[in-house]
C-alpha positions in Angstrom: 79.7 89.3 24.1 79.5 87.7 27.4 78.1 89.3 29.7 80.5 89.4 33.0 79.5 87.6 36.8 80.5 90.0 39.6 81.5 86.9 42.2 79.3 87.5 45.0 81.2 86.6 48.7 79.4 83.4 49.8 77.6 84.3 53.5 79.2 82.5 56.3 77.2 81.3 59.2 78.3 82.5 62.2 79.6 80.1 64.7 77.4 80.0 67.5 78.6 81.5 70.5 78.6 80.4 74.0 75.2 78.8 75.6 74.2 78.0 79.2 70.7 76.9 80.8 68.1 79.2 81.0 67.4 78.8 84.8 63.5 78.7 85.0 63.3 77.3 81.2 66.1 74.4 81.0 66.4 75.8 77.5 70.3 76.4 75.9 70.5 80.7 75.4 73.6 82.7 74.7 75.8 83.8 77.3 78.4 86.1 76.6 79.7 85.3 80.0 80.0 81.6 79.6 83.4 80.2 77.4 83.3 78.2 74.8 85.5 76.0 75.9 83.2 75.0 78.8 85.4 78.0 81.6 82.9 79.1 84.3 81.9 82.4 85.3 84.7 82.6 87.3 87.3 83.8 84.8 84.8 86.1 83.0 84.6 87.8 87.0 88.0 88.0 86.9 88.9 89.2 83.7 86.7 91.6 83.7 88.5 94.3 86.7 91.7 93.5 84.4 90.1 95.0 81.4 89.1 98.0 83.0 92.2 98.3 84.5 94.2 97.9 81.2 91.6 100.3 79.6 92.1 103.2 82.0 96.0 102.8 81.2 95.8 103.5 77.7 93.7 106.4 78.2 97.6 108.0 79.1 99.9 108.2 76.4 102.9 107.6 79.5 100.9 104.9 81.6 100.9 102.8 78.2 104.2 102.9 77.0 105.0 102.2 80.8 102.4 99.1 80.9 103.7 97.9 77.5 107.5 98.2 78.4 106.7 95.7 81.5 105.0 93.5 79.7 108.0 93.6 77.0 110.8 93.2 80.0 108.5 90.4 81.6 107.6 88.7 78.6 111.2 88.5 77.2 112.8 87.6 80.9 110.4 84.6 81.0 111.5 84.0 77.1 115.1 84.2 78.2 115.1 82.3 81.2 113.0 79.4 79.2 116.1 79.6 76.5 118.2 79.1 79.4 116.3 76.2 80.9 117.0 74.1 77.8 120.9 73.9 78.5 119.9 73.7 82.5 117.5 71.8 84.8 114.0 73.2 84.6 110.7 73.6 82.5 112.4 75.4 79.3 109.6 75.3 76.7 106.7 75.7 79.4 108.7 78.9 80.4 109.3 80.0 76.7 105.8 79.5 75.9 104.5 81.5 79.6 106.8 84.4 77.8 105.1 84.4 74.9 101.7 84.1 76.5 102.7 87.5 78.6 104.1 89.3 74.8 101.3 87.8 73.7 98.9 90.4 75.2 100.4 93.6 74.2 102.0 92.5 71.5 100.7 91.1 67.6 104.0 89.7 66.7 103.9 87.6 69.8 100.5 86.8 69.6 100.9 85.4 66.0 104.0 83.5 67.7 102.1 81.8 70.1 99.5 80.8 67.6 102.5 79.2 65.5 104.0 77.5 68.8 100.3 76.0 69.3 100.1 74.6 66.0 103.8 73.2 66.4 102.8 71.7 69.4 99.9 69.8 68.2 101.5 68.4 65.3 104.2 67.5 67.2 101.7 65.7 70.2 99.9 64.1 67.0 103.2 62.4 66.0 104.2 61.2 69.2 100.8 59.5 70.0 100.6 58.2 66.4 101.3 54.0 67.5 103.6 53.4 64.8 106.1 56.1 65.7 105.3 55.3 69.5 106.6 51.8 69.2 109.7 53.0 67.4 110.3 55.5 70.2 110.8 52.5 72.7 112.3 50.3 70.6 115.0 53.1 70.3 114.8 53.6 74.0 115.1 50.2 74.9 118.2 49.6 72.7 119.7 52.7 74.0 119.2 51.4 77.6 120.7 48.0 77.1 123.9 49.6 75.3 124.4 52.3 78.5 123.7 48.8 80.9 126.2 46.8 78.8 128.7 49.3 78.6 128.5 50.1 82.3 129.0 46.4 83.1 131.6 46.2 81.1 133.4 49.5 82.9 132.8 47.8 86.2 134.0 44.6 85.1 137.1 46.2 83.7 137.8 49.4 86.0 135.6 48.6 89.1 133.4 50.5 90.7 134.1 54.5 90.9 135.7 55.8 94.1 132.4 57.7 94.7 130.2 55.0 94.5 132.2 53.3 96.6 132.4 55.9 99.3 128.7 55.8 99.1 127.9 52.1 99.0 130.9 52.3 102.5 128.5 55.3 103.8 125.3 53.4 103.0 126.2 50.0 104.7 127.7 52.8 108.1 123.9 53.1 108.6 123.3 49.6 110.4 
């Protein structure tokens, strides 16, 4: 009878965390205060009062329900107003995704919202930058442009200029 393998869970290496110069050495250390992503101390020096802010807060069963129902009215204004800014002028998905940011630190929903929105957005940057679909872009832009500029000399040609534009071009030419 065979005898049966228990799979051992391969070890992972840990990624290596952030580094900066030793001062007096030159030599790369960790840093806990350094970001990965290359962020100075800066933001660790200010994140840090906000995280013993938001700690003290939860200690109180009331000050945290408080502190996470403004974050949830925030966080779904900004979400709401950024729906609102796709039918009107304004930043619409910048303001959706701000929402999401502010849900995004009480909330796990939101965060794993976010993290989707991320990866949407990157695919979607990919595509746009890929040359092949770049060139189609303006060769669809371009046509679109000549038909409006055709159809609006053909309106002008037929119709004649609108009574605004002419009012304007009258108001314009008042100016010498």
């Amino acid at each position: 009878m065979p005898e049966d393998r228990v799979r051992q869970p391969r070890a992972e290496t840990p990624e290596p965390g952030p580094t900066a110069v030793h001062a007096s050495t030159g030599t790369m250390v960790e840093d806990p205060a350094v970001d990965p992503a290359g962020a100075s101390h800066r933001w660790h020096r200010i994140g840090a009062p906000l995280r013993r802010i938001r700690r003290r807060v939860r200690r109180s069963r009331t000050l945290d329900t408080t502190w996470r129902a403004g974050v949830f009215i925030v966080g779904v204004t900004f979400v709401l107003a950024g729906l609102v800014m796709f039918v009107t002028p304004g930043p619409g998905w910048l303001t959706v995704i701000l929402g999401l940011a502010i849900l995004a630190t009480e909330f796990a929903w939101a965060h794993h919202v976010l993290d989707w929105a991320k990866r949407r957005a990157r695919e979607a940057s990919a595509r746009a930058l890929d040359p092949r679909v770049r060139r189609r872009n303006l060769g669809i832009a371009a046509v679109v442009v000549l038909a409006l500029a055709a159809a609006g000399s053909w309106w002008v040609a037929r119709y004649g200029w609108p009574s605004p534009v002419m009012s304007l071009m009258e108001w314009v030419r008042s100016w010498r």
